[in-house]
MDAnalysis code that builds the backbone (N, CA, C; Angstrom):
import MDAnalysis as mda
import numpy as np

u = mda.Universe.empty(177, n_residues=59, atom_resindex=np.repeat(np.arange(59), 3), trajectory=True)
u.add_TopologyAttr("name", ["N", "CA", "C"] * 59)
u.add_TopologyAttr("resid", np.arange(1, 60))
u.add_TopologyAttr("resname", ["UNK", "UNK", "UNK", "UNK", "UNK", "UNK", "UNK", "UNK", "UNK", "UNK", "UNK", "UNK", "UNK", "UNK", "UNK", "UNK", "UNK", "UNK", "UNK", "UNK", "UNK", "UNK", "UNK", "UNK", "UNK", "UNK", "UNK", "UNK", "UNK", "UNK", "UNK", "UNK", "UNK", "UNK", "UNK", "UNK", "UNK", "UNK", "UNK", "UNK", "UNK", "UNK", "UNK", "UNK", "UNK", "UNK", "UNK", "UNK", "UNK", "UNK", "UNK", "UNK", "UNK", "UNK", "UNK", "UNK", "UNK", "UNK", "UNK"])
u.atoms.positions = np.array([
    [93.919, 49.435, 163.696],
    [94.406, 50.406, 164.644],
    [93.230, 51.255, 165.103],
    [93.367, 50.952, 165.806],
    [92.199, 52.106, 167.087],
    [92.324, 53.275, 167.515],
    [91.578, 54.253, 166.587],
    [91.934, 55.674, 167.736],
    [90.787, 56.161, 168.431],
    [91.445, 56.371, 169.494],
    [90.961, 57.038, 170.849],
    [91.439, 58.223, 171.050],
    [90.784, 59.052, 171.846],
    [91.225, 60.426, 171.915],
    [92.689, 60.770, 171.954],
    [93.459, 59.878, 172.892],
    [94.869, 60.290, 173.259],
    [96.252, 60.094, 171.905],
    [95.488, 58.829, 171.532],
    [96.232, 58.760, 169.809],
    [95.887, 59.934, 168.747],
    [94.870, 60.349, 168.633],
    [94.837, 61.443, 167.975],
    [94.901, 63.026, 168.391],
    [95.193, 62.851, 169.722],
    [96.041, 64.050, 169.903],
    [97.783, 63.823, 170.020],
    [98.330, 62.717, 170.151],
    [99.644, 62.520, 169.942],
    [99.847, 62.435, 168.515],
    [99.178, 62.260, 167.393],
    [99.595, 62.201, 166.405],
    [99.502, 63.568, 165.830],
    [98.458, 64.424, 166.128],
    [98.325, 65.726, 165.512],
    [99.396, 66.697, 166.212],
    [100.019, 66.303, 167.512],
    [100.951, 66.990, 167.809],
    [102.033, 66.595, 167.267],
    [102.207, 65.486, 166.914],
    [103.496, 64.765, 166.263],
    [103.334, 66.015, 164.607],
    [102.421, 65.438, 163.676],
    [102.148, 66.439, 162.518],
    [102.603, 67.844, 162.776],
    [102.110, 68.559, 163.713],
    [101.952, 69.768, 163.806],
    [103.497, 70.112, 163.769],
    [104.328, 69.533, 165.158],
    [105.637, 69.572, 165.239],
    [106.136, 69.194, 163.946],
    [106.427, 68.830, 163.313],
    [107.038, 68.255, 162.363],
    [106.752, 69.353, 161.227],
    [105.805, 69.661, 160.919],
    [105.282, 71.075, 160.422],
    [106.483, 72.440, 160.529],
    [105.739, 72.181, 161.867],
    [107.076, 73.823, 162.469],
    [108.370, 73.653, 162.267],
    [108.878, 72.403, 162.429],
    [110.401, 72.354, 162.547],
    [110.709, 72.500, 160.544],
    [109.831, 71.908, 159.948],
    [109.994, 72.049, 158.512],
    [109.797, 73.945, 157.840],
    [109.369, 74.434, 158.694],
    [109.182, 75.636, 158.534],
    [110.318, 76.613, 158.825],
    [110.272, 76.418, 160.060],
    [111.983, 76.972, 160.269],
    [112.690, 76.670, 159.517],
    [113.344, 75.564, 159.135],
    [114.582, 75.093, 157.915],
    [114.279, 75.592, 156.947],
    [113.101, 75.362, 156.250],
    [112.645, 76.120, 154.934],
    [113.224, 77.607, 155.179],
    [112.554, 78.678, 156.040],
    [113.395, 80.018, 156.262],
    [114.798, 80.030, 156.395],
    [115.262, 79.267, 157.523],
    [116.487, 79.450, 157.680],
    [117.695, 79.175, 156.473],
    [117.138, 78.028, 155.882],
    [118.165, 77.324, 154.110],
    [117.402, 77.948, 153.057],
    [116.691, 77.552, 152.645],
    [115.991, 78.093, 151.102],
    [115.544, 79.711, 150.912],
    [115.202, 80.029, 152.059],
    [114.252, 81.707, 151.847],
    [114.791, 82.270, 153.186],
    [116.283, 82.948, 152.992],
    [116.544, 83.912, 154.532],
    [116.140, 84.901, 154.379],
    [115.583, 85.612, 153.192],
    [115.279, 86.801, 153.033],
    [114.041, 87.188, 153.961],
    [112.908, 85.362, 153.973],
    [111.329, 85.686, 154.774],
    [111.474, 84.604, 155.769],
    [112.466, 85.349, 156.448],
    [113.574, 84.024, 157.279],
    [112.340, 84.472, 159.244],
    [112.554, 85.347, 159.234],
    [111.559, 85.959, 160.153],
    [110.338, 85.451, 160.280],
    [109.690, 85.487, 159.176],
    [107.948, 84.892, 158.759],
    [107.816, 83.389, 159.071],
    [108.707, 82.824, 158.395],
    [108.613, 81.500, 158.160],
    [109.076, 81.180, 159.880],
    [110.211, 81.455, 160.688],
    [110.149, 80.956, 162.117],
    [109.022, 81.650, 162.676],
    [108.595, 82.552, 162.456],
    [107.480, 83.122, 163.762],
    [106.177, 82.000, 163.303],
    [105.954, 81.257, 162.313],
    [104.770, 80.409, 161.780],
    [105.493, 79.226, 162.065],
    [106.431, 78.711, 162.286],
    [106.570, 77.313, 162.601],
    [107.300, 77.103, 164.457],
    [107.639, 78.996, 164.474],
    [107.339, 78.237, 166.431],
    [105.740, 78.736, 166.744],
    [104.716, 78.823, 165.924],
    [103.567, 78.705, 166.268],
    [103.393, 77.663, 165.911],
    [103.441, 76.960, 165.103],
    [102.914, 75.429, 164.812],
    [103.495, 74.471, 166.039],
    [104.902, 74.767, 166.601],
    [105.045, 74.115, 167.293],
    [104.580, 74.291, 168.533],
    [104.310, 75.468, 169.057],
    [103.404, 76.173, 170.515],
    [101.876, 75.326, 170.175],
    [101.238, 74.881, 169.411],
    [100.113, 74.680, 168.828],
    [100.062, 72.773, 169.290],
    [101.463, 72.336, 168.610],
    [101.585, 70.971, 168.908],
    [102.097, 70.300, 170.278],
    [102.756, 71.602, 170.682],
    [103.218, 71.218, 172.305],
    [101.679, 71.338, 173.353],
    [100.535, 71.846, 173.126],
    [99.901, 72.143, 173.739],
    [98.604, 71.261, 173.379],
    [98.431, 70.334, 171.919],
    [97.960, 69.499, 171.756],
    [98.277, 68.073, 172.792],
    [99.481, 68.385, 172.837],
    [100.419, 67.034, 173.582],
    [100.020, 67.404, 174.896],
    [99.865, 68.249, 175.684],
    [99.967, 68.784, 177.196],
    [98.238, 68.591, 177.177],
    [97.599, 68.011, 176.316],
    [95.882, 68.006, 176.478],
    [95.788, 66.175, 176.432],
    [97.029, 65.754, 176.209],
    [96.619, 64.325, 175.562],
    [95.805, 63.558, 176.530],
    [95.920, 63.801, 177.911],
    [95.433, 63.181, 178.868],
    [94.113, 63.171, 179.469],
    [94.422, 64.799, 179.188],
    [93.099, 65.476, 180.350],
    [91.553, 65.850, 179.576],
    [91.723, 66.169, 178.394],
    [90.094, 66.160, 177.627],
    [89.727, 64.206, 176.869],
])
């Protein structure tokens, strides 16, 4: 398997997302108390991976 720039920015956005969305659930089910913390860090992970993805083309 061959990576080229555009595979390894679809995959690190894939990671990243997958990250955030695991972050939220973690706050929202296991820890509501740091229910706040944990979404404001995984819709940054996902702002982080949506914007990896929106580069896949152009660098």
């Amino acid at each position: 398997m061959s990576f080229n720039k555009n595979t390894i920015f679809a995959l690190a956005s894939l990671i990243l997302t997958i990250i955030g969305i695991c972050l939220v659930l973690l706050g929202a089910i296991k820890y509501p108390e740091y229910a706040i913390g944990f979404s404001l860090t995984g819709t940054g992970f996902i702002a982080i991976g949506w914007a990896f993805n929106a580069l896949k083309g152009r660098v």
